[in-house]
C-alpha positions in Angstrom: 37.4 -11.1 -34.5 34.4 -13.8 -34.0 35.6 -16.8 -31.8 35.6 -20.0 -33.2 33.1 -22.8 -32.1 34.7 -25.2 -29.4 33.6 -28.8 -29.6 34.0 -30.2 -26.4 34.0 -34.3 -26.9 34.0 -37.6 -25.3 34.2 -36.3 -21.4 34.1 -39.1 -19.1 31.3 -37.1 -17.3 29.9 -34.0 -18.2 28.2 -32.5 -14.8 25.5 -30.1 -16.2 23.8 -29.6 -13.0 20.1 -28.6 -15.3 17.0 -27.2 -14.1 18.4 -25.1 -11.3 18.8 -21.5 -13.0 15.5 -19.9 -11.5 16.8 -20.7 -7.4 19.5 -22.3 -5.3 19.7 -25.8 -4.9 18.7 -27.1 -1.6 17.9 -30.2 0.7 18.7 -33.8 -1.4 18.6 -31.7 -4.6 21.8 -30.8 -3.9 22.9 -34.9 -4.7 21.3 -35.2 -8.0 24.3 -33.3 -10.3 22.5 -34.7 -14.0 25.6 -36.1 -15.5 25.8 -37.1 -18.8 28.4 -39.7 -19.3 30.4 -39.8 -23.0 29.0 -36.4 -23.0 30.0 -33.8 -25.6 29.4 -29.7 -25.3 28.8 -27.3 -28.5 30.4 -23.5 -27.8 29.3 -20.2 -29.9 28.9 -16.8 -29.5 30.3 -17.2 -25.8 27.3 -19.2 -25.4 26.4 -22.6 -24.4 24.4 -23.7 -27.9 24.5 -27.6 -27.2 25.1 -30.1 -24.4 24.4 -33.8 -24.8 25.2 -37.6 -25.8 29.0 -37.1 -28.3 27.3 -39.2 -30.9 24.6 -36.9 -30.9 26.2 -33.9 -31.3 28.7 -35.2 -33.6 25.3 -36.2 -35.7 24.6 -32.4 -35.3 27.5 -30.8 -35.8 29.4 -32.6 -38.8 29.5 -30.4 -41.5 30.9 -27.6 -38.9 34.2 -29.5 -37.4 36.6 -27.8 -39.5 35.5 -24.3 -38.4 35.5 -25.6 -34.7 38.0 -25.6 -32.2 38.4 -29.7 -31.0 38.9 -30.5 -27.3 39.5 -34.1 -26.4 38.2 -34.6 -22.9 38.4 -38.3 -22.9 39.4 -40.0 -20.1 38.4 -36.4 -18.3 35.2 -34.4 -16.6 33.8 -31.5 -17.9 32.1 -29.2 -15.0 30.4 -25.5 -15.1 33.5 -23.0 -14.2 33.5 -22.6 -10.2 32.4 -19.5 -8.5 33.7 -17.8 -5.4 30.6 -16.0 -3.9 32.9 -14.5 -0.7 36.6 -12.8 -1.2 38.6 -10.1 -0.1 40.2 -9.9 -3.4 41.4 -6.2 -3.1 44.0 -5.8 -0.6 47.7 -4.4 0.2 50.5 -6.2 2.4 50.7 -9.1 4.3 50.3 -10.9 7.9 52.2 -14.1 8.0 53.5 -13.0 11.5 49.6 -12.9 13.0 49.5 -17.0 11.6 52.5 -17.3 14.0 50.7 -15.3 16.9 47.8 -17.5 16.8 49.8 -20.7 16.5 51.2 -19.3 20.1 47.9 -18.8 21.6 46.7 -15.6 20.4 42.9 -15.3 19.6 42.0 -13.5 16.1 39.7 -10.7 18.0 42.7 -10.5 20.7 45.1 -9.8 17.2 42.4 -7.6 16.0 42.1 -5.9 19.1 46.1 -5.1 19.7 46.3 -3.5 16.2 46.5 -6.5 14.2 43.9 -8.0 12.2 41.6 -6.1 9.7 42.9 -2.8 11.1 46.8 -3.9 9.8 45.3 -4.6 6.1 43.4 -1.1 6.4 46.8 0.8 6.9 48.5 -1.3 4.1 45.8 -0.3 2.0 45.6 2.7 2.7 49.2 3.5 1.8 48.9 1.1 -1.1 48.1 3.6 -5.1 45.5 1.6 -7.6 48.1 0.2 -9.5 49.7 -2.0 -7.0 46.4 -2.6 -5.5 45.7 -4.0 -9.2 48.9 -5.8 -9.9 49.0 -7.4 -6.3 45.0 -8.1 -6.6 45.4 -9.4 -10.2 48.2 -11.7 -9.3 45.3 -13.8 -6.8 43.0 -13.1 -9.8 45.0 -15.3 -11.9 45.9 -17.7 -9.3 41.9 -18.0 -8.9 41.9 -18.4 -12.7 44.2 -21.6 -12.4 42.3 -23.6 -9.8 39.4 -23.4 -11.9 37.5 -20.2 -10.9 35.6 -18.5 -13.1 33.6 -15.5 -11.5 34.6 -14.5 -8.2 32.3 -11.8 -5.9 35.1 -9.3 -4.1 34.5 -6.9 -1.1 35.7 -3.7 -0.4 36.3 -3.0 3.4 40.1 -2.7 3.6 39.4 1.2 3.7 37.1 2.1 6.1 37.8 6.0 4.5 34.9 7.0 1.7 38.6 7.9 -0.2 39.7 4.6 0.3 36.8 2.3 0.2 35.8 4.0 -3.5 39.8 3.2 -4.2 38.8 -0.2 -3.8 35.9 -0.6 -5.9 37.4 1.0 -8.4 40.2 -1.6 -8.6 37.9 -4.0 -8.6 36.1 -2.7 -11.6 39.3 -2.3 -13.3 40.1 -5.9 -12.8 36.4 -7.2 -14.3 36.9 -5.1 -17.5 40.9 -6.6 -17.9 41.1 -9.9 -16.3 39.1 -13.2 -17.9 37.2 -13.9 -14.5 34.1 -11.8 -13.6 34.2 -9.2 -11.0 30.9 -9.0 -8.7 31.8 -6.0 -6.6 29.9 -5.7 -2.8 30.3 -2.4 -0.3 31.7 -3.3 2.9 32.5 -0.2 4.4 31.0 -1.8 7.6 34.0 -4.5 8.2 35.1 -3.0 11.5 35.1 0.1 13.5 38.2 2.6 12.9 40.3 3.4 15.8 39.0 7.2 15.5 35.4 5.6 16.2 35.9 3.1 19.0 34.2 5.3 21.8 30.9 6.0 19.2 30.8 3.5 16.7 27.1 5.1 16.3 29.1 7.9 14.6 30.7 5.5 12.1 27.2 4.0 11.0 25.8 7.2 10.2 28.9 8.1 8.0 28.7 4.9 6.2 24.7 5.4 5.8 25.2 9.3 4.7 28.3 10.2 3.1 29.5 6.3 1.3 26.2 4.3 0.5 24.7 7.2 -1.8 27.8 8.0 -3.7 28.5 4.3 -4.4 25.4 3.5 -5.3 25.2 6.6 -7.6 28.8 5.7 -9.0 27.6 2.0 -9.7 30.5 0.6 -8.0 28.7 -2.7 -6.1 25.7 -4.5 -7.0 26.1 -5.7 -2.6 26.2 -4.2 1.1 27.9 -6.5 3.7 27.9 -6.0 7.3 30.3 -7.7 10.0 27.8 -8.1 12.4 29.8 -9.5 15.5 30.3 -9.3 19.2 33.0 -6.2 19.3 32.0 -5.1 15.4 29.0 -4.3 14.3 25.5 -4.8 16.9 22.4 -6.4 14.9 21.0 -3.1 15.3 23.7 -1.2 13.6 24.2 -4.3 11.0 20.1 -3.7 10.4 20.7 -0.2 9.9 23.5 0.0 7.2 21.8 -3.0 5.2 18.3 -1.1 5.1 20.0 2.2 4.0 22.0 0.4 1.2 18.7 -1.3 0.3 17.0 2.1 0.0 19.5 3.0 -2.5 19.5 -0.2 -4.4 22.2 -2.4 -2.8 21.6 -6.2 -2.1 22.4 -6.8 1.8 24.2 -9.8 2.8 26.1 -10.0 6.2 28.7 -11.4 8.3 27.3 -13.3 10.7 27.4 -15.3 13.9 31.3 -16.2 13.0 32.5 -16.1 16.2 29.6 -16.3 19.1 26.1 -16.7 18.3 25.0 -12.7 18.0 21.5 -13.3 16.0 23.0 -12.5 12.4 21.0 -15.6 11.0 17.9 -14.4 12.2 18.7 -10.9 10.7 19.2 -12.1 7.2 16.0 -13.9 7.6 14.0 -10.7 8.6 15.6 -8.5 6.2 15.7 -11.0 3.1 19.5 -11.1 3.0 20.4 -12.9 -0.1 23.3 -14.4 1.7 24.4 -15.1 5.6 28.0 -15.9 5.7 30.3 -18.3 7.8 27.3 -19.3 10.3 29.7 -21.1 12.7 27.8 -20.3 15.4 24.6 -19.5 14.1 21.4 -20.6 16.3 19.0 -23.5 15.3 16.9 -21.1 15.0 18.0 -18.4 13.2 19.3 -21.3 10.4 15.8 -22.5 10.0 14.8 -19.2 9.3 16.8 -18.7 6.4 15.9 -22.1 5.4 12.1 -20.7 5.3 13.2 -17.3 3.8 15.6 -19.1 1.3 18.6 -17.1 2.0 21.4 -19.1 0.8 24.6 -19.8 3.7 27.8 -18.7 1.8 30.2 -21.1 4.4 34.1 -20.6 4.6 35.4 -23.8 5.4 38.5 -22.3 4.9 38.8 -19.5 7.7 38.2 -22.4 10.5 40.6 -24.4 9.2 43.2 -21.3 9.3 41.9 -19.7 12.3 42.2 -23.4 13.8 38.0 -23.2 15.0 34.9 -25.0 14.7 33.4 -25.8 11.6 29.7 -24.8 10.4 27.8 -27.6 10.7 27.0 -28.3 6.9 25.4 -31.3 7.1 22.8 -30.1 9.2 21.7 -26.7 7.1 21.5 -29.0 4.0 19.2 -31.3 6.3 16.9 -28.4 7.3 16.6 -27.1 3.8 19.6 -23.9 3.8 20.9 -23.2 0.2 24.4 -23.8 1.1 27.3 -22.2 -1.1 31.5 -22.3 -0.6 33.5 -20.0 -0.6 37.4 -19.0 0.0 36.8 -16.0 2.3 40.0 -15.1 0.4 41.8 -12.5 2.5 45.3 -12.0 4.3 44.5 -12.7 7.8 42.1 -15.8 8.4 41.7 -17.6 4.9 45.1 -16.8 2.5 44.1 -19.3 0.1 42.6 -18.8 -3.6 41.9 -22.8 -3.7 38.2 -23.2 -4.6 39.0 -27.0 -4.5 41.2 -27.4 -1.0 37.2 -25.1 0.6 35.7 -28.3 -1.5 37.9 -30.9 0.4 37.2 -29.3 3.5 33.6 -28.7 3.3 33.5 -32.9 2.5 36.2 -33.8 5.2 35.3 -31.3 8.1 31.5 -30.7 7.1 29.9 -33.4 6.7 28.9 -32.8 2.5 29.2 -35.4 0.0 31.2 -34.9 -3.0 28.4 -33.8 -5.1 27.1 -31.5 -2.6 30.3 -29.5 -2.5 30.1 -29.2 -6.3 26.7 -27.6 -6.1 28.0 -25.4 -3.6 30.5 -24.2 -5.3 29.0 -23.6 -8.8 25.0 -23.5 -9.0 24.5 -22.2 -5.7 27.5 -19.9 -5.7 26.2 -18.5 -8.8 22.8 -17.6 -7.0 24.5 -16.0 -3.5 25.8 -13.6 -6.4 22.9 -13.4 -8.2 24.3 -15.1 -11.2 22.4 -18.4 -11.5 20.7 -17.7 -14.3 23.4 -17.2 -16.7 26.2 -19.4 -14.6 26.8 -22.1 -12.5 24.9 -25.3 -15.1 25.9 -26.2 -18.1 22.6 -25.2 -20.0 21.8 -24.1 -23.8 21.7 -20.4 -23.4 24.1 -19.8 -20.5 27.8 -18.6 -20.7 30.4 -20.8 -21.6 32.9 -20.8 -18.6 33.6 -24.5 -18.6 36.3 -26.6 -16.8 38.1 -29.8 -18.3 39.1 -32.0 -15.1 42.2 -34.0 -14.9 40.4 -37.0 -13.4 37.6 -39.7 -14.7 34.9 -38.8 -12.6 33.5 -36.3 -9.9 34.4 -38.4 -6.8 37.8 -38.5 -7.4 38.2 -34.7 -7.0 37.5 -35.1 -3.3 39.4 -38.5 -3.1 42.4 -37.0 -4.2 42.3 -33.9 -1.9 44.7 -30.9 -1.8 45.2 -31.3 -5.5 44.3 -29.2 -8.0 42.7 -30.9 -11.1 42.4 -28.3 -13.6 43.1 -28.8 -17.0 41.4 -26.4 -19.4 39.2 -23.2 -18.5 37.2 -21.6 -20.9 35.9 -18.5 -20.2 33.2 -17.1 -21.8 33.4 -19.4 -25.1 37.1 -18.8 -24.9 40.1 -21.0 -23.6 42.0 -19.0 -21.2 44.1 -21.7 -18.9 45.2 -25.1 -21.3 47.6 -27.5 -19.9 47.3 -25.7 -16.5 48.8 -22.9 -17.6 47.1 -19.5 -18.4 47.2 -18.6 -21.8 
């Protein structure tokens, strides 16, 4: 059955952030969101067909309003749905008792290295069938879904087995062709060494490289390849290795790096054209202004220094040298638990040094494009999908003002409305 038109009318603000669908946003670009104020939006066909002026599109559009779904946004914002370019989406189990060993002292490699960590999720994972992989992952999908999230990318990497790491994807795929919010699915067999391979980690890259890439690239299960390249993980040289294989059998690289000592991942996203380098919190000068010249966008994860109680990426200064910057949740169980696209907001404006209008682009625009999306999300532009938010607040600054709140009144997703009243239809 054919959706019915949605009239979106009388916003407050609508924030259509035009005429950046071809690249990321970057330098003082990132301030200039094109609002249109008493702004009104026409919905059809899951499309965006008209965005402009309410008296204008009430002009346009009159003899139509009784086949048309009416929203009343006055007094409200209307903004493009938010994407989450960096999750862990698909996982098994929980570690609440690591947050308690780090609040005593303990460092997260030092977790990591007594058993803890990534390794922990693996063997929860592991243990875990698809279908409460897919109810427990769906449950975050839907809590995603209520702070306003639209698409969301999600990594394997919990697996570390070719078995498990396909058991992943799969669940992921399953969840793009049931849930409302898209599914962008990236390989990351390469998230940490298995015990098995501690004494030749070389043996683990050429398994990755010859018996996981091919088959899930042949099986279409990731559009991505990520890399944790890190002191203790993965060396720049294995990183470079994995990234240039997936490459070679169509996978996009992005990579993991310079999280927790500078280790020349930057630099490596530059030389490889990387379409994302992710956390950065210790990223060179260099290596950043290398991206900047390559264009590959910094995905930053406001949220895993806050949890992980570290220093923040320097935001303010990769939007001053010309990074695309994008937010993200880092969702996953043991350094960011948190599915709140708008708490990373607050946070990249209270610990980063962004404005308010900067985080938005992150988190919609240039999101889109660290997923390859910005051409059909991200703006509100004739042409693009409809996956819309209704905000509970009068204009854009107040979303940061009133932080740790989530503002969320309607979602539409894909010309359809999926959360109304802040609750999920």
């Amino acid at each position: 059955m054919p959706l019915k038109p949605i009239f979106i009318r009388n916003a407050n603000e609508v924030i259509t952030l035009i005429g950046s669908s071809t690249a990321p946003v970057t330098g003082e670009k990132m301030e200039k969101l094109h609002i249109i104020n008493n702004g009104s939006l026409w919905l059809e066909d899951g499309k965006i067909q008209a965005v402009g002026k309410d008296a204008e599109l009430l002009h346009h559009y009159q003899d139509r309003l009784l086949e048309a779904e009416i929203i009343d946004a006055t007094g409200k914002i209307v903004a493009p749905g938010l994407v989450d370019p960096h999750t862990h989406l698909v996982y098994a189990g929980s570690r609440e008792n690591e947050f308690n060993m780090r609040l005593n002292g303990s460092s997260y490699m030092e977790i990591m290295n007594a058993g803890g960590g990534i390794h922990a999720t693996t063997a929860a994972t592991r243990v875990a069938n698809c279908e409460q992989l897919y109810q427990e992952s769906k449950h975050r999908l839907d809590l995603f879904l209520l702070h306003g999230v639209t698409t969301v990318e999600a990594k394997s990497g919990y697996g570390l087995t070719f078995e498990h790491e396909v058991k992943q994807l799969k669940v992921a795929k399953k969840l793009d062709q049931t849930h409302a919010i898209d599914i962008v699915s990236t390989f990351m067999g390469a998230h940490a060494i298995p015990v098995q391979y501690k004494d030749d980690p070389d043996k683990f890259v050429d398994y990755i490289n010859q018996e996981m890439i091919p088959k899930v690239a042949e099986w279409k299960l990731a559009e991505f390849n990520d890399v944790f390249c890190e002191h203790g993980v993965f060396t720049p040289q294995q990183t470079k290795k994995i990234l240039m294989t997936g490459l070679k059998y169509g996978l996009l690289p992005k990579i993991h790096a310079d999280e927790i000592e500078p280790y020349g991942g930057a630099e490596l996203a530059a030389e490889i054209g990387a379409v994302s380098a992710d956390h950065l919190l210790k990223a060179s000068e260099k290596g950043l202004r290398q991206m900047a010249e390559k264009g590959v966008i910094a995905v930053l994860l406001p949220g895993t220094a806050f949890f992980l109680m570290a220093e923040f990426a320097n935001g303010r200064n990769l939007i001053d040298i010309g990074v695309p910057v994008a937010l993200s949740t880092d969702c996953n169980p043991g350094s960011s638990p948190t599915v709140s696209l708008p708490l990373i907001m607050n946070l990249g404006c209270l610990k980063m040094g962004m404005t308010p209008a900067e985080v938005i682009t992150a988190s919609t625009i240039n999101a889109a494009h660290a997923i390859r999306r910005g051409h059909e999300i991200g703006s509100l532009e004739v042409g693009k999908k409809a996956d819309i938010l209704v905000l509970d607040v009068p204009n854009y600054m107040q979303i940061q003002y009133h932080y740790g709140i989530n503002h969320t009144d309607t979602v539409i997703k894909n010309g359809k409305v999926v959360v109304k009243g802040g609750k999920i239809l």
